[in-house]
TIZA-486238 format. One line per 4 residues: number of its first residue (from 1); their letters; for each residue z, y, x of N, C-alpha, C, O, CB. Coordinates in steps of 0.02 Angstrom, whole numbers, padded with zeros to 5 digits. Glycine has a CB too. Example, Ala and Ser with C-alpha at 12.3 -4.5 7.8 and 13.67 -1.06 7.14 Angstrom:
REM TIZA-486238
1) as) 00390,-00284,00660,00390,-00225,00615,00390,-00165,00660,00423,-00166,00712,00452,-00224,00565  00354,-00112,00642,00357,-00053,00684,00394,00002,00645,00402,00057,00670,00286,-00030,00704
REM end
This chain:
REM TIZA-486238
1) xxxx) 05081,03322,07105,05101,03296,07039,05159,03247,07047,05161,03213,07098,05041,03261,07005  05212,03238,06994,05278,03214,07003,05249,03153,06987,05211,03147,06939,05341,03243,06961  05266,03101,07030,05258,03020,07044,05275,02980,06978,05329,03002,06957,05314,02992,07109  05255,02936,06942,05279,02899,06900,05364,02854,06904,05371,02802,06936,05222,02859,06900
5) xxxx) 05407,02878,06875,05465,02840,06881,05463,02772,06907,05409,02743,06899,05493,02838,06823  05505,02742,06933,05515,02660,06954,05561,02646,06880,05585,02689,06842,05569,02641,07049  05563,02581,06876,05586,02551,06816,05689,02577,06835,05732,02603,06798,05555,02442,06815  05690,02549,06918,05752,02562,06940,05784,02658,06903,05836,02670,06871,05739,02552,07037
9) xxxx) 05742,02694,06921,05739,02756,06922,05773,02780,06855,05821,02816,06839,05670,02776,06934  05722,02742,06823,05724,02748,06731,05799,02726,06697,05837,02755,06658,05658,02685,06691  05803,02661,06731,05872,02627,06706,05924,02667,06720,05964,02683,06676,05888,02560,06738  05929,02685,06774,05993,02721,06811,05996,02800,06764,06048,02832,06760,05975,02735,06914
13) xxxx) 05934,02820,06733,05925,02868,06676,05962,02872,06612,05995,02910,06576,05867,02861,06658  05932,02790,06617,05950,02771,06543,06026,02749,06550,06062,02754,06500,05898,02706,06509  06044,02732,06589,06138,02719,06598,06177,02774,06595,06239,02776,06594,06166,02689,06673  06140,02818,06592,06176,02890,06609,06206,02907,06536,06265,02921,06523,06116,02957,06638
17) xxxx) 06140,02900,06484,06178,02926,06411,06168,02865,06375,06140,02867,06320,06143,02999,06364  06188,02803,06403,06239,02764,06365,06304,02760,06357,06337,02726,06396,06236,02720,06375  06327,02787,06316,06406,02793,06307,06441,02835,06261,06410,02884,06239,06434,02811,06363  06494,02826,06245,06528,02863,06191,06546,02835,06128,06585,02787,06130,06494,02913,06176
21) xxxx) 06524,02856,06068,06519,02843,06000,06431,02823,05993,06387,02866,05992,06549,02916,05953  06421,02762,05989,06360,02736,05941,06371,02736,05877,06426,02710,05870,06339,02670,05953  06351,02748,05828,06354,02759,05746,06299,02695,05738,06245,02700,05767,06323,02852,05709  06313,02637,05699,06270,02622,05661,06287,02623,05588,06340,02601,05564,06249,02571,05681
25) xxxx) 06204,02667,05533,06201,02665,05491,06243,02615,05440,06259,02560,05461,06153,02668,05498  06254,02628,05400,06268,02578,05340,06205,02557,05291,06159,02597,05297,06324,02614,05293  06199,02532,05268,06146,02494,05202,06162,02524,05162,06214,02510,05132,06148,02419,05174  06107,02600,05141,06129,02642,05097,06052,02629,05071,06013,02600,05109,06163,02719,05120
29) xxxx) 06030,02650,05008,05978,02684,04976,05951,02745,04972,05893,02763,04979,05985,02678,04934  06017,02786,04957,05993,02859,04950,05996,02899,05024,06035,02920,05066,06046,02900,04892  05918,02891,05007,05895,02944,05102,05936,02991,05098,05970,02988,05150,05806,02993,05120  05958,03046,05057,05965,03107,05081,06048,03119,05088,06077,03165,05117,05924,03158,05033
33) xxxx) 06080,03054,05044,06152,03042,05075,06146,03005,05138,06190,03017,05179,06201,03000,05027  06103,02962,05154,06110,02949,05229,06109,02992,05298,06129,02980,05354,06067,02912,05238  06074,03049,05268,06048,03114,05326,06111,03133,05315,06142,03123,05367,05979,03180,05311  06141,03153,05275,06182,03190,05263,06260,03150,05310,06298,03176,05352,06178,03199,05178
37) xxxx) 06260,03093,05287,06314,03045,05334,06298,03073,05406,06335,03105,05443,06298,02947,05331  06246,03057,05415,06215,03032,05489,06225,03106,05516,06256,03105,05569,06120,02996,05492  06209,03160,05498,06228,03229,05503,06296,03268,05548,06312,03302,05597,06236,03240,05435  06315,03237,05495,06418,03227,05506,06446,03194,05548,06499,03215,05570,06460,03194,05452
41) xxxx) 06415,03122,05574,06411,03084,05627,06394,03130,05685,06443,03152,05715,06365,03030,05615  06322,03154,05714,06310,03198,05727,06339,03246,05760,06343,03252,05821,06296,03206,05696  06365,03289,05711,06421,03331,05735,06482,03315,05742,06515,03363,05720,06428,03375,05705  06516,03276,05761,06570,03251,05772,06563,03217,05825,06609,03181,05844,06593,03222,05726
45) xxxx) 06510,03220,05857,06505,03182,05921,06467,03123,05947,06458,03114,06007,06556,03165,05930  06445,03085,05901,06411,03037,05916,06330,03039,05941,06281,03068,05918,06421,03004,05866  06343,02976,06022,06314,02987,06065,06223,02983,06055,06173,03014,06073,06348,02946,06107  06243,02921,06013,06185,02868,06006,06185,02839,05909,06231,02812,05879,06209,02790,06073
49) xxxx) 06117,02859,05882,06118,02818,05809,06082,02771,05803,06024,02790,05813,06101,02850,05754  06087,02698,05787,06058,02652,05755,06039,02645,05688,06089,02635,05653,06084,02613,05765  05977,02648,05651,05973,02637,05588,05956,02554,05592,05921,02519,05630,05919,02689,05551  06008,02540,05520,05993,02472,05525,05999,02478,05433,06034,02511,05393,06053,02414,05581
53) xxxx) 05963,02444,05429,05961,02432,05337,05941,02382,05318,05881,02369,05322,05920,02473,05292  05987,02340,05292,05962,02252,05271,05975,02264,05193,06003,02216,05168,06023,02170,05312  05962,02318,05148,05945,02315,05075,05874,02329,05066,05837,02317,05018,05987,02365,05034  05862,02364,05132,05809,02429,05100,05763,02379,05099,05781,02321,05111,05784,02510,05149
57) xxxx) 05672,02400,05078,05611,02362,05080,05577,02410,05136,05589,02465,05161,05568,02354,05002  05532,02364,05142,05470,02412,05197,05466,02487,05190,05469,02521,05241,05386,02391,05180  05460,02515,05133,05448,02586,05133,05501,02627,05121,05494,02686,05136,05403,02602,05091  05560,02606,05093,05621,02640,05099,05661,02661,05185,05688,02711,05208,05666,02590,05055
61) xxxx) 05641,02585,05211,05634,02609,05291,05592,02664,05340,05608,02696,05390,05616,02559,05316  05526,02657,05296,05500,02696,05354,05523,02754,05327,05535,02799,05368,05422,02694,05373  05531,02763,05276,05565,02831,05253,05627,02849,05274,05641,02905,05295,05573,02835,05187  05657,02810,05269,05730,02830,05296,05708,02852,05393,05699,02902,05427,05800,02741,05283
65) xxxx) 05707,02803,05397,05676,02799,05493,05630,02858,05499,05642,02901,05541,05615,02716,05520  05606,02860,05480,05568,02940,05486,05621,02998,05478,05643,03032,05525,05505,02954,05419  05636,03003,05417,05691,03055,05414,05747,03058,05486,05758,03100,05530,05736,03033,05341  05769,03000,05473,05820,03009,05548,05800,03028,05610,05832,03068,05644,05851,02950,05570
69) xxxx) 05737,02994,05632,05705,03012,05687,05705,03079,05698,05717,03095,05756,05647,02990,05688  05696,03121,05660,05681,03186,05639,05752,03230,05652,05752,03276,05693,05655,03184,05558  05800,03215,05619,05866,03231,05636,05909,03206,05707,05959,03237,05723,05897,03207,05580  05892,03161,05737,05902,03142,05773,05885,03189,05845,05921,03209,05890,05881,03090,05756
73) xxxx) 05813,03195,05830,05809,03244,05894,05809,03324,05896,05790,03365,05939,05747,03229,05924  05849,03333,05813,05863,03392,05824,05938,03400,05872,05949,03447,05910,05863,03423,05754  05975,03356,05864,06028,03353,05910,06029,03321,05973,06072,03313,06015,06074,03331,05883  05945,03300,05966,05935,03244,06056,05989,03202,06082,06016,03198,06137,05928,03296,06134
77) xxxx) 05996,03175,06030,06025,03111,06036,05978,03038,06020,05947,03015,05971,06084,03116,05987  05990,03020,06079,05930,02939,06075,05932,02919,05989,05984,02923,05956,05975,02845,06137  05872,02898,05963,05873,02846,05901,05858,02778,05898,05799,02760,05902,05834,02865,05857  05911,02731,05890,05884,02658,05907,05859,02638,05832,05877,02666,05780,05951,02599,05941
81) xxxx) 05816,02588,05837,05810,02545,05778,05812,02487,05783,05771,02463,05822,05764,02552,05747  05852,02445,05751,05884,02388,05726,05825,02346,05729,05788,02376,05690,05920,02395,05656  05789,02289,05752,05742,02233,05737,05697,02249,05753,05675,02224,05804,05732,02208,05681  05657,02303,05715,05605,02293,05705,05556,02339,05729,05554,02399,05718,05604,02283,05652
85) xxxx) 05519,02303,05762,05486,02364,05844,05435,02393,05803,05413,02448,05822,05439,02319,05939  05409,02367,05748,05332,02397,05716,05364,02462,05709,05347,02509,05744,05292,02360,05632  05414,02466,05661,05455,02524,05640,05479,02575,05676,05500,02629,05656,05502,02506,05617  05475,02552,05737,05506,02584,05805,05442,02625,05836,05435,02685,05849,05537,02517,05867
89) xxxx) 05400,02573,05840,05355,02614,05841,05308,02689,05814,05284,02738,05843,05342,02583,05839  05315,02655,05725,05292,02706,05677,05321,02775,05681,05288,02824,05665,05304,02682,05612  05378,02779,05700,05419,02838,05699,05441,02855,05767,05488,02895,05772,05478,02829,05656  05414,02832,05821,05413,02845,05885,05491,02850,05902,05509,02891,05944,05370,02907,05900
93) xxxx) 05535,02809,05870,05598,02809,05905,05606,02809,05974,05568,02795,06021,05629,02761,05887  05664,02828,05972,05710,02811,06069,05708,02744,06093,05699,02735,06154,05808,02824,06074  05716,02688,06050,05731,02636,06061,05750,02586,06011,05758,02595,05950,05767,02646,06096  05757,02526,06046,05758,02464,05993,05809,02417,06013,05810,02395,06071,05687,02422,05989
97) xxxx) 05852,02401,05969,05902,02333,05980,05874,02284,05952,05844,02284,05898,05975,02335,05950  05885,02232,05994,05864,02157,05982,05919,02109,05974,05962,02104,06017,05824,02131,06039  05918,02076,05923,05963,02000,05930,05951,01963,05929,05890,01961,05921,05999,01976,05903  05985,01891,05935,05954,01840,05966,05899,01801,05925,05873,01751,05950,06004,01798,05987
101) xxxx) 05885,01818,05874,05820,01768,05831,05755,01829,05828,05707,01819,05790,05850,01737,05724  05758,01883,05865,05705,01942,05861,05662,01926,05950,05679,01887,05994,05758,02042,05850  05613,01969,05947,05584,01939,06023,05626,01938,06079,05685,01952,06070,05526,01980,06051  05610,01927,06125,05630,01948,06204,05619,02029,06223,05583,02079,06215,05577,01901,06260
105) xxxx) 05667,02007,06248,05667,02092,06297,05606,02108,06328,05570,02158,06326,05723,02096,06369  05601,02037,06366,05527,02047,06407,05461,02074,06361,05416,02114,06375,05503,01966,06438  05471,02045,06314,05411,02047,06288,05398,02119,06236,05344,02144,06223,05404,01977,06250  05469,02142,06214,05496,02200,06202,05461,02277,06262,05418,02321,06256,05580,02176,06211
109) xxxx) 05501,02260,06307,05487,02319,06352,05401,02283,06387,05382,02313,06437,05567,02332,06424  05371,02247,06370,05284,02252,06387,05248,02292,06333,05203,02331,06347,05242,02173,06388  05269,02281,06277,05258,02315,06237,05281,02383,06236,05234,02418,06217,05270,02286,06196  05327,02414,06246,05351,02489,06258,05335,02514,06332,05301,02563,06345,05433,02495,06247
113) xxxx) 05358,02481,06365,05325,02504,06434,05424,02546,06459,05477,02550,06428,05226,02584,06417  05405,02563,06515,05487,02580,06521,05523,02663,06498,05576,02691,06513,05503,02570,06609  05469,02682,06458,05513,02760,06431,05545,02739,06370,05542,02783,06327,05459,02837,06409  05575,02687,06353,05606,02667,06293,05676,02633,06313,05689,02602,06364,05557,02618,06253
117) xxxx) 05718,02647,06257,05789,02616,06262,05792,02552,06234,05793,02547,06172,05842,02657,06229  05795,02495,06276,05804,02433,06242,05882,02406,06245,05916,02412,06296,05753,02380,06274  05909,02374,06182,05955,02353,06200,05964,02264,06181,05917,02230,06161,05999,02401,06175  06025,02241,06192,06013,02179,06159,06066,02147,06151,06096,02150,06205,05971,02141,06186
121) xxxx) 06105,02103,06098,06168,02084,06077,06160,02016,06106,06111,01979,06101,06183,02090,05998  06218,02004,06138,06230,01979,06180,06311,01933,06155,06342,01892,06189,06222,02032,06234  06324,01954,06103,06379,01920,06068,06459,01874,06109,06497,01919,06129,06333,01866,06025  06480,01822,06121,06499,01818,06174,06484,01797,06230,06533,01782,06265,06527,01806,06169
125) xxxx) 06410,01789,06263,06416,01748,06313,06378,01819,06388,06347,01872,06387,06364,01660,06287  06399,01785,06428,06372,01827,06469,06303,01819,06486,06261,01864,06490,06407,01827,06520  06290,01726,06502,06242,01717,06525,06164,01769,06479,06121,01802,06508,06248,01637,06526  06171,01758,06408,06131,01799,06387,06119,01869,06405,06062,01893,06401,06141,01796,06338
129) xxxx) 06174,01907,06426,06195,01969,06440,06129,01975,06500,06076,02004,06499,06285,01975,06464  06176,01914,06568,06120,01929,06639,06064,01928,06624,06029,01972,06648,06116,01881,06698  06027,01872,06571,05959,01870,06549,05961,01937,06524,06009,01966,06550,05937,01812,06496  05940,01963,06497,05937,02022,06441,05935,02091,06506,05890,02133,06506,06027,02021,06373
133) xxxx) 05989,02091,06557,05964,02142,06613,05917,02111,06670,05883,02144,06711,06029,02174,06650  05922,02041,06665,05828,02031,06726,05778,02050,06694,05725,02073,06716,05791,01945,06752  05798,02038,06629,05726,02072,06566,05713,02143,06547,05672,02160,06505,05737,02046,06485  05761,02193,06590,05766,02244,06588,05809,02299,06553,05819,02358,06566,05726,02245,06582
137) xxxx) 05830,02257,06503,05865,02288,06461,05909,02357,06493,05929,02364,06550,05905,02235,06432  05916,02409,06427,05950,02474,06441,06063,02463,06440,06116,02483,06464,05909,02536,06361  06033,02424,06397,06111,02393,06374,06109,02325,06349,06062,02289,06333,06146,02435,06311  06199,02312,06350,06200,02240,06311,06268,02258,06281,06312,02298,06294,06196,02160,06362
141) xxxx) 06258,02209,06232,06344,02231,06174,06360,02160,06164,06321,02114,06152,06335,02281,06073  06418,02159,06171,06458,02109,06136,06485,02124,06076,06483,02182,06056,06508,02089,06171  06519,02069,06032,06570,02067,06000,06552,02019,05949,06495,02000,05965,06592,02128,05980  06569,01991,05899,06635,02061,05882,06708,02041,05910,06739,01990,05924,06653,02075,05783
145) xxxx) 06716,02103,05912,06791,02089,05929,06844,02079,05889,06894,02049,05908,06814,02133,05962  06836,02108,05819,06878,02101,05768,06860,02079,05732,06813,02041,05747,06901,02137,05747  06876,02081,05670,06833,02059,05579,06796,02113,05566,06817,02170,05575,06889,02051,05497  06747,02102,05549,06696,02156,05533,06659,02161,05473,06614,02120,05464,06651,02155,05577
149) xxxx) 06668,02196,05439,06644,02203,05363,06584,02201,05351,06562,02169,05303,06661,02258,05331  06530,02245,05407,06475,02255,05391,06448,02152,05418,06411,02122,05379,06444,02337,05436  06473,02115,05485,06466,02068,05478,06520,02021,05482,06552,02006,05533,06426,02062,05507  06529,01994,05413,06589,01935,05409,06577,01888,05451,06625,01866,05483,06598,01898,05344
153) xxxx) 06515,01863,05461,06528,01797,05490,06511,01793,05545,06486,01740,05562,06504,01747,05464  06516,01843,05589,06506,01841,05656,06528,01806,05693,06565,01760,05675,06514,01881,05678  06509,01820,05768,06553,01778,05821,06584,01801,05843,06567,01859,05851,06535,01751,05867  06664,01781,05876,06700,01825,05905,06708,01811,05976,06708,01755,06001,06757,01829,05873
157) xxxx) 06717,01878,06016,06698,01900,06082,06756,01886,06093,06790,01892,06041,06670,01967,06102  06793,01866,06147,06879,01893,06161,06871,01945,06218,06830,01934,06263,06942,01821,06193  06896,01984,06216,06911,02048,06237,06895,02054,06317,06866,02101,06343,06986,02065,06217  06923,01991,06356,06891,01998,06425,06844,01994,06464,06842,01987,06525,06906,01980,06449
161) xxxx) 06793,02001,06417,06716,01964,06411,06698,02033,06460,06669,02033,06515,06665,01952,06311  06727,02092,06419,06708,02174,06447,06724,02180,06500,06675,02189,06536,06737,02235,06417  06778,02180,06532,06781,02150,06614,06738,02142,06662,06712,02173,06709,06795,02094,06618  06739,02053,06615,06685,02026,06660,06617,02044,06666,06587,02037,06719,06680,01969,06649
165) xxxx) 06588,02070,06607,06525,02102,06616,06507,02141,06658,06456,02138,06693,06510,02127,06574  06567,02201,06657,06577,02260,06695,06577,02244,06779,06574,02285,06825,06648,02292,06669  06583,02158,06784,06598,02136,06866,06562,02124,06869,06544,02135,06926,06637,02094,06900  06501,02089,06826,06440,02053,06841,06378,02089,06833,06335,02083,06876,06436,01997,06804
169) xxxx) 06367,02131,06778,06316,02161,06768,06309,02245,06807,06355,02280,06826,06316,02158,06693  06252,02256,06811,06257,02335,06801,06222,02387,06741,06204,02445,06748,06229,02359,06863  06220,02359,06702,06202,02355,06633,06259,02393,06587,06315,02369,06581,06195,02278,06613  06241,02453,06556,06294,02482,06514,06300,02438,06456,06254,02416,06422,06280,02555,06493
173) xxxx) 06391,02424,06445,06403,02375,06419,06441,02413,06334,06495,02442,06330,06449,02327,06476  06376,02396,06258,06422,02426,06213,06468,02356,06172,06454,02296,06170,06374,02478,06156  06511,02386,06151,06555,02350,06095,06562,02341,06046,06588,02390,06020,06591,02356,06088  06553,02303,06012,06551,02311,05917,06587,02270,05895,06613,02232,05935,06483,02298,05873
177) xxxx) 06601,02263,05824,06620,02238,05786,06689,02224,05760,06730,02182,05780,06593,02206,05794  06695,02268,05712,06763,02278,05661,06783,02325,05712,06827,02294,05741,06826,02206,05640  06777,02383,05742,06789,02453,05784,06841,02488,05729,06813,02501,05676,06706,02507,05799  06895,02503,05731,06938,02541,05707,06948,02619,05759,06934,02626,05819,07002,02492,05701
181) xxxx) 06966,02652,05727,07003,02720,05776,07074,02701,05806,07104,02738,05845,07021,02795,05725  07105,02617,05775,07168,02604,05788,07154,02546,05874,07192,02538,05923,07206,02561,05705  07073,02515,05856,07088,02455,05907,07029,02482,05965,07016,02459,06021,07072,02361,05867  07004,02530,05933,06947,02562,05997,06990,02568,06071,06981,02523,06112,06913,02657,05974
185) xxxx) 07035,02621,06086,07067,02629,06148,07063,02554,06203,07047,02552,06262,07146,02651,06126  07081,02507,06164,07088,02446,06206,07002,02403,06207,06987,02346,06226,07160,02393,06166  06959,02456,06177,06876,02388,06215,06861,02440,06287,06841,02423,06342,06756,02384,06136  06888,02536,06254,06855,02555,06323,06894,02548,06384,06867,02551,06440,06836,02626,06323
189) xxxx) 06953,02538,06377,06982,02498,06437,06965,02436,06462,06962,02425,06523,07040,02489,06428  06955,02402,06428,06937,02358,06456,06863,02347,06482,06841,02298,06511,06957,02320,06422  06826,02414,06463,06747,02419,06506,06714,02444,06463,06664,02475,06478,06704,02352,06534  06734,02437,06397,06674,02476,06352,06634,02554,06371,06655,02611,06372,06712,02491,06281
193) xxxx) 06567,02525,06384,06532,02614,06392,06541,02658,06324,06555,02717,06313,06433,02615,06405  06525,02598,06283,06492,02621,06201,06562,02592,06166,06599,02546,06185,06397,02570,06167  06568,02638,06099,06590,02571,06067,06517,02592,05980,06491,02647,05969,06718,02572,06044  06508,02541,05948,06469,02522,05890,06515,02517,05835,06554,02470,05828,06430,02457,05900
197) xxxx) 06508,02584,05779,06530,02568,05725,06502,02585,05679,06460,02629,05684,06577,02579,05719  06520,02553,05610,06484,02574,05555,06529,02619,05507,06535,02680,05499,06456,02514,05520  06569,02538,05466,06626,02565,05404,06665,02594,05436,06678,02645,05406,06668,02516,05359  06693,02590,05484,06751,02633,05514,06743,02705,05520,06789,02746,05523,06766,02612,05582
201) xxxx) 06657,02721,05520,06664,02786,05527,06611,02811,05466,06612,02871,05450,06648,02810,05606  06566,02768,05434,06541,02814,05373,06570,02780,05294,06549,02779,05237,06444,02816,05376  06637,02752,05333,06647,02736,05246,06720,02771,05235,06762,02761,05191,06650,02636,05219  06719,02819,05294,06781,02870,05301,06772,02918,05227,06735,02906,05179,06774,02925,05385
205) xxxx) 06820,02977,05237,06816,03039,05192,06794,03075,05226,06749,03112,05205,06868,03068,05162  06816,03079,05288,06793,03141,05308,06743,03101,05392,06764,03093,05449,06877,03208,05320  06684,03088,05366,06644,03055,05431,06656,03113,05497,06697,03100,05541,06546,03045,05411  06623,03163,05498,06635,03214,05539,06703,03207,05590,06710,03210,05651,06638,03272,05494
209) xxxx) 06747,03197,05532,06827,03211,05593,06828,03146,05614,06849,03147,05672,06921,03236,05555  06817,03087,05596,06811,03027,05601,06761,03020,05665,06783,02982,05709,06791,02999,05534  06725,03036,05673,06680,03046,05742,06698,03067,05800,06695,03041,05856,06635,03085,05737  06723,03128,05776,06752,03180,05826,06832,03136,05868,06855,03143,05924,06774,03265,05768
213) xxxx) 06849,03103,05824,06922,03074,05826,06922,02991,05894,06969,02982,05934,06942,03045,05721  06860,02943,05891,06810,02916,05896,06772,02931,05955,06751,02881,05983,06783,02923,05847  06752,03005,05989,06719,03028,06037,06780,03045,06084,06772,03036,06145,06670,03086,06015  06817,03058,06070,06889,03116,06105,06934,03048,06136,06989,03052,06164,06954,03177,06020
217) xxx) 06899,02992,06125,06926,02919,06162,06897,02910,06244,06915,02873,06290,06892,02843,06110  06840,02964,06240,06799,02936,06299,06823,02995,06352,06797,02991,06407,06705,02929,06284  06864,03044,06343,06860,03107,06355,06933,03096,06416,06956,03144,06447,06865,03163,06276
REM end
């Protein structure tokens, strides 16, 4: 019988399909325009989806989160969810991003155990970053790097942060915030595995080519 994975084993797994185009959701209502976004995302390339929804209520989530989950592994692409691990749970997602006022990683992956994708925002500092991979974490993201619509008042990363991560950690490192198709080229040079977008790519016309356009950066 095949041996139970080592945590090492798993990670080096999970580093493997971190990267590319991460999509996170927008704060929509209507489920079946969100499938439908998320769809188009999807096919256009994107690696990894985050649902994140700060309009919805409890049951508009699990609804939505269910639905995606569902779509999600029709294209077997990991599904993260944004905060909230109950939710993560309910719908047996891929995985969960954490930020800094949500639990610990540690206490995150005791609770999941290690067949789950944890990630964790890490905004600019590193030191959080190293914490966040002794705690196991699958990934860590900075940013933002630009102005970012979905968050105005963020913190901003400066750009060599990706670098340095890339020297210090071994931790796949994603990027977010205010992601254009104009300023992407310069985070994955500078180390980006991932990059994290939202408006840039579902508040397009055409999401699909917008993805595809977005993926063909990593190529």
């Amino acid at each position: 019988m095949r041996q139970r994975q080592t945590r090492l084993e798993l990670s080096y797994t999970m580093s493997s399909i971190i990267g590319g185009l991460y999509a996170i959701t927008p704060d929509c209502a209507d489920t079946e325009n969100l499938l439908v976004m998320t769809k188009k995302a999807l096919t256009g390339g994107a690696k990894m989806i985050q649902y994140r929804n700060k309009i919805a209520d409890a049951t508009l989530r699990r609804k939505q989160a269910g639905e995606l989950a569902l779509l999600c592994r029709e294209y077997d692409v990991p599904f993260i969810i944004n905060d909230h691990l109950d939710l993560m749970l309910e719908v047996d997602a891929d995985g969960l991003h954490l930020g800094r006022n949500d639990i610990s990683v540690r206490d995150a992956r005791m609770t999941l155990g290690n067949n789950k994708i944890i990630g964790a925002s890490c905004y600019n500092q590193i030191n959080l970053a190293a914490r966040a991979e002794d705690q196991s974490a699958d990934y860590v993201a900075f940013g933002a790097f630009f102005a970012s619509i979905t968050k105005p008042d963020a913190v901003v990363a400066p750009l060599e942060i990706l670098a340095l991560a890339k020297q210090k950690l071994r931790t796949p490192v994603v990027a977010i915030g205010g992601i254009t198709r104009q300023n992407a080229a310069v985070l994955i040079a500078q180390g980006g595995d991932a990059i994290a977008v939202s408006s840039a790519l579902f508040g397009t016309r055409d999401i699909q080519i917008t993805a595809k356009s977005f993926s063909l950066l990593f190529s």
